[in-house]
C-alpha positions in Angstrom: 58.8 16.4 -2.2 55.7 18.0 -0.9 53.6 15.9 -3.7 55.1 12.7 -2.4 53.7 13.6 1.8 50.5 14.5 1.1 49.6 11.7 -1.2 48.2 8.5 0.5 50.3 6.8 -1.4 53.1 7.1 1.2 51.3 5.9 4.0 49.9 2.7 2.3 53.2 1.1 0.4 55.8 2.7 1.9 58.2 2.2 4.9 55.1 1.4 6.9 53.0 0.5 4.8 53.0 -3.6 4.7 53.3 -3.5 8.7 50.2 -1.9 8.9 48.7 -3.9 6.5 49.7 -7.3 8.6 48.7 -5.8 12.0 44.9 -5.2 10.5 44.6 -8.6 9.0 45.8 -9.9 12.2 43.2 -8.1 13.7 40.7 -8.4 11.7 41.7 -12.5 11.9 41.5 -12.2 15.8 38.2 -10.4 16.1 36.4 -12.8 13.4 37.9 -15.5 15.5 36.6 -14.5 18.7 33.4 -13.6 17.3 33.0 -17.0 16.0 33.5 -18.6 19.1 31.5 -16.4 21.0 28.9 -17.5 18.7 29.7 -21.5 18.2 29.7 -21.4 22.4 26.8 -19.0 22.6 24.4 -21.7 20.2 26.4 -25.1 20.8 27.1 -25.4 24.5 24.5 -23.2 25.9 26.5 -20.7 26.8 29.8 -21.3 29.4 31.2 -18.2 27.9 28.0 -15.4 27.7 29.3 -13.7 30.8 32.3 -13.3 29.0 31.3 -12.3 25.6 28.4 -10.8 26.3 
């Protein structure tokens, strides 16, 4: 029992584990998202959102 907590084992596939795993690839999704806009707006439209962004 002791084994089974301190390996990592138990916090990446087990009763958590794929919950976690969809809220960071949601997050990752969302920041790589807004990053790309801020940069598609920053280069293609001059800039409407660099107040924003940046």
């Amino acid at each position: 029992m002791k084994g089974k907590v301190v390996t990592g084992s138990n916090y990446g596939f087990g009763r958590y584990g794929q919950r976690w795993i969809a809220i960071a690839i949601l997050v990752i999704l969302i920041l790589f998202f807004i990053g790309f806009f801020a940069f598609y707006s920053n280069v293609g439209f001059g800039g409407g959102f660099d107040g924003f962004f940046w």
